[in-house]
C-alpha positions as CSV (number, residue, x, y, z in Angstrom):
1,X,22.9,22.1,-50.0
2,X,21.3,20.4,-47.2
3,X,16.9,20.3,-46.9
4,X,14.3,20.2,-44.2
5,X,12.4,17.3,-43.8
6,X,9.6,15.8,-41.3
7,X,9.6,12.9,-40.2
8,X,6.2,11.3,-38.0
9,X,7.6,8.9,-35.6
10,X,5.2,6.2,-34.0
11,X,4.9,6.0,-30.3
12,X,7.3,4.4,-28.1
13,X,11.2,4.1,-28.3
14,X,13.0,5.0,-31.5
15,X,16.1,3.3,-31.2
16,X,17.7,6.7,-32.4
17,X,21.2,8.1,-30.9
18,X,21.4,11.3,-30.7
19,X,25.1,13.7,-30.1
20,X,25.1,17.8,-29.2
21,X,27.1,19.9,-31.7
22,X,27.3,23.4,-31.9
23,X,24.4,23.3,-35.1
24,X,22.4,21.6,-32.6
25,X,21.1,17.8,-31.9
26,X,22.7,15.6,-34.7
27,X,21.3,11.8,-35.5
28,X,24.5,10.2,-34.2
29,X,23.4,6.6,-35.3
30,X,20.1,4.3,-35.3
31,X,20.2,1.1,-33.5
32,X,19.3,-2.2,-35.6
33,X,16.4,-2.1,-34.4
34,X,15.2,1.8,-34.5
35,X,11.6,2.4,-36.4
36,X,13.7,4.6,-38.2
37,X,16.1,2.5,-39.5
38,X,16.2,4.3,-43.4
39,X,14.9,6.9,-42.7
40,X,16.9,9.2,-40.7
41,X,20.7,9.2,-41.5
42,X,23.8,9.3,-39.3
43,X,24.7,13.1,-39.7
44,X,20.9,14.8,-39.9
45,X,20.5,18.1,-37.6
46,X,17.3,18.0,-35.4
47,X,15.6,21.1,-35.6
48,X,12.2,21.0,-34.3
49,X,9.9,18.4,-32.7
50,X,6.4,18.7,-33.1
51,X,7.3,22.2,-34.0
52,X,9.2,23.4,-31.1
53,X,12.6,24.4,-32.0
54,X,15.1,22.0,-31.2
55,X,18.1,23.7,-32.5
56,X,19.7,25.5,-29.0
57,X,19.3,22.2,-26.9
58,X,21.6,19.4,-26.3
59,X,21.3,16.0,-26.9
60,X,20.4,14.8,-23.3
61,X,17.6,17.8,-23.8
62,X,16.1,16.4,-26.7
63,X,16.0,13.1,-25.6
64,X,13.9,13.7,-22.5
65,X,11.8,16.0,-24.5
66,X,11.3,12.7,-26.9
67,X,10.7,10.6,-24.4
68,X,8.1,12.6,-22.9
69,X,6.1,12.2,-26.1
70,X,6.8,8.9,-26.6
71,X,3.4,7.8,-25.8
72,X,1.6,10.4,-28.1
73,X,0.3,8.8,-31.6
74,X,3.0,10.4,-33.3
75,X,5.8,13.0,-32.9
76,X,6.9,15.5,-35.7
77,X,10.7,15.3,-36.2
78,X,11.5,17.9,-38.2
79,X,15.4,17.6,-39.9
80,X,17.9,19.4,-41.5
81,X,19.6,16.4,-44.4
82,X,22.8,15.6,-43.9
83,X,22.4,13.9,-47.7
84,X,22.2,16.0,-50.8
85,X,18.5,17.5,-51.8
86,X,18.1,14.3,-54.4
87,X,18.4,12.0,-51.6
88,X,16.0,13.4,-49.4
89,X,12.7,12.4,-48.6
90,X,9.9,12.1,-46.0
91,X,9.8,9.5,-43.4
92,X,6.2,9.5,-43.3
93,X,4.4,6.5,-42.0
């Protein structure tokens, strides 16, 4: 059973790859260098950022709506696990 999470994400770039699949925006990978790196996994759905529901857009979508928030103190990612509930956590900072 997969869980919901949030994540709060610093300002600037993330470093975060992100496909379209028909669930909706999937974490694709994380760059060495992502501020994310451990905290998000290859496979997690993207459901809502900073509560707007994220589930009906594609990737290219999301990733303008991202970078138009970039410079905000912090964004709310808000994920579906792609890990077991055990595994799960928050990504707080």
């Amino acid at each position: 059973r997969r869980e919901l999470y949030d994540c709060y994400a610093p300002p600037g770039p993330l470093g975060v790859v992100i496909d379209t699949t028909p669930e909706g925006p999937m974490v694709h990978s994380l760059k060495p260098t992502s501020r994310l790196a451990g905290l998000l996994q290859r496979g997690d759905l993207v459901v809502g950022l900073d509560d707007i529901d994220t589930r009906g857009m594609t990737a290219a979508t999301l990733t303008r709506l991202m970078a138009k928030r970039s410079q905000q103190a912090q964004r709310k990612i808000t994920l579906l696990s792609a890990r077991a509930p055990s595994e799960a956590g928050e990504c707080e900072e």
